[in-house]
C-alpha positions as CSV (number, residue, x, y, z in Angstrom):
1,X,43.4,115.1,103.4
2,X,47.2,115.0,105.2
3,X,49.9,114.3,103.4
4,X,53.3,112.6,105.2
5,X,56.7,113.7,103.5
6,X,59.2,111.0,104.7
7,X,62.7,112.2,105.5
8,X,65.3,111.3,102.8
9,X,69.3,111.7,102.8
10,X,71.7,110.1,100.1
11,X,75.2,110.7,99.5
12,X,77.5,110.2,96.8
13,X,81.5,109.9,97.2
14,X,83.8,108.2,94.7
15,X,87.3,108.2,96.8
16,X,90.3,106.9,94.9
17,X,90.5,103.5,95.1
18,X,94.2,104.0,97.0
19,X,96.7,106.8,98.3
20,X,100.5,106.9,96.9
21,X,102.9,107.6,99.5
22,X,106.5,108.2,98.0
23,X,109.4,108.4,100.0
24,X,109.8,111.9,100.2
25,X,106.0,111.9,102.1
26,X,107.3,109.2,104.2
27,X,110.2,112.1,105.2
28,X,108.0,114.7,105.7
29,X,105.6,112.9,107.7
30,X,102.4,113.6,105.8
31,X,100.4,113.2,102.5
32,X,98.2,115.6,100.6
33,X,96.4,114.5,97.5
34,X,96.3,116.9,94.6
35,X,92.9,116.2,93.6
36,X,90.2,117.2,96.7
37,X,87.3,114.6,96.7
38,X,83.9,115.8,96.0
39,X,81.2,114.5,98.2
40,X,77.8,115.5,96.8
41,X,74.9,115.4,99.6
42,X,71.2,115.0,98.7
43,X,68.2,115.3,101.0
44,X,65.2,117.0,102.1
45,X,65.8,117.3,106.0
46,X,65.4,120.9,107.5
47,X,67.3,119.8,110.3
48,X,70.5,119.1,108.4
49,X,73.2,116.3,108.8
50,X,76.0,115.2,109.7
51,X,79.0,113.4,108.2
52,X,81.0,110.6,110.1
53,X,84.5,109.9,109.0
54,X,86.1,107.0,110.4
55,X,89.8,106.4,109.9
56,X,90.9,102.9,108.5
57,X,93.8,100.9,109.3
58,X,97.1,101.3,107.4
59,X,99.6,103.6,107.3
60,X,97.9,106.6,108.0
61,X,97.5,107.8,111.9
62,X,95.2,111.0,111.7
63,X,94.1,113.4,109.0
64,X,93.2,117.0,108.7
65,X,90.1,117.7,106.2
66,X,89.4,121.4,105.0
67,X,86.3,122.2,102.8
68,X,84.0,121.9,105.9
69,X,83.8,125.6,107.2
70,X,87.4,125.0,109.0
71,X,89.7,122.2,109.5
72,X,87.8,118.9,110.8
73,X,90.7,116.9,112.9
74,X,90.4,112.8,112.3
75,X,92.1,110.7,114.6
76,X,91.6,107.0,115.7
77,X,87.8,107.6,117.4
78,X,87.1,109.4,113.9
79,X,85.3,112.6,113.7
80,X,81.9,114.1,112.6
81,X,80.8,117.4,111.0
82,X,77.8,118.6,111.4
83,X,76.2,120.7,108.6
84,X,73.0,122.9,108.0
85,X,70.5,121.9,105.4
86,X,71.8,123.6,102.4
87,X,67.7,124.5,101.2
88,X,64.2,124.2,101.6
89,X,62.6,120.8,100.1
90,X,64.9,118.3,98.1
91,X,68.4,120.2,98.4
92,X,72.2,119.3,97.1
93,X,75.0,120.3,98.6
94,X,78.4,119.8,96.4
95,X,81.6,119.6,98.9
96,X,85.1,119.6,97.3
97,X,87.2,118.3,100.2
98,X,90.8,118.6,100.8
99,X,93.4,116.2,103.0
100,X,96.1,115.8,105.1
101,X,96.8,112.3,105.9
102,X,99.7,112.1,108.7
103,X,101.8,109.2,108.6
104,X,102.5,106.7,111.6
105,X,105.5,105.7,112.5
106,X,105.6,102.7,110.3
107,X,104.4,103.7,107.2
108,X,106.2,102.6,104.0
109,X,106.1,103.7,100.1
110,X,103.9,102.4,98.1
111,X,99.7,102.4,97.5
112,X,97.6,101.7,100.1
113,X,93.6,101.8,100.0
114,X,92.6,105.1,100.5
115,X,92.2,105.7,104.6
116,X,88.6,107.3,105.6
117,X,85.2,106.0,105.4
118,X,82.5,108.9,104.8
119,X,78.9,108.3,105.4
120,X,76.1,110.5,106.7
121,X,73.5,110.6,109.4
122,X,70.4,113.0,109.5
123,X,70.4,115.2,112.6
């Protein structure tokens, strides 16, 4: 008798439902959220994954992320990160990550909805 184990990935991300920008981010040029978003990651691939992150429109023209083993660069084309599976059979994998959203040009005060999309591919 042969058993098939199908391949299963899930992820879980509750962004804020918006980003403040107050005047004095507006004359620095940049925002960073206090709080860093977790991202919780669930599967049972050996090969690992990959998250995508694809920038929306608004007032933000690129962002920095840490919390990925370095600083992941997101810019209009968006950006991935590949990661290694973080176990053997169903594993978790918690990520607390941290921004920097740059400003464009035409960026006013206010709240905006938050400026990234995050979902995941298997590798």
């Amino acid at each position: 008798m042969r058993a098939t184990i199908l391949r299963h990935a899930s992820i879980r991300v509750a962004p804020p439902s918006s980003l403040t920008i107050s005047p004095a981010d507006i004359a620095r040029g940049y925002v960073e959220p206090a709080v860093p978003l977790e991202v919780t990651v669930q599967s049972n691939a050996q090969e690992g994954y990959v998250l995508v992150f694809e920038r929306q429109d608004g007032p933000v023209r690129s962002a920095e992320i840490q919390g990925l083993d370095g600083t992941l660069q997101v810019g209009g084309a968006g950006a991935m990160a590949a990661r290694q599976a973080a176990g053997r059979g169903l594993w978790r994998e918690s990520l607390h990550l941290r921004f920097r959203f740059e400003l464009a040009a035409d960026a006013v005060p206010g709240e905006h909805p938050w400026p990234l999309s995050i979902s995941l591919m298997s590798r």
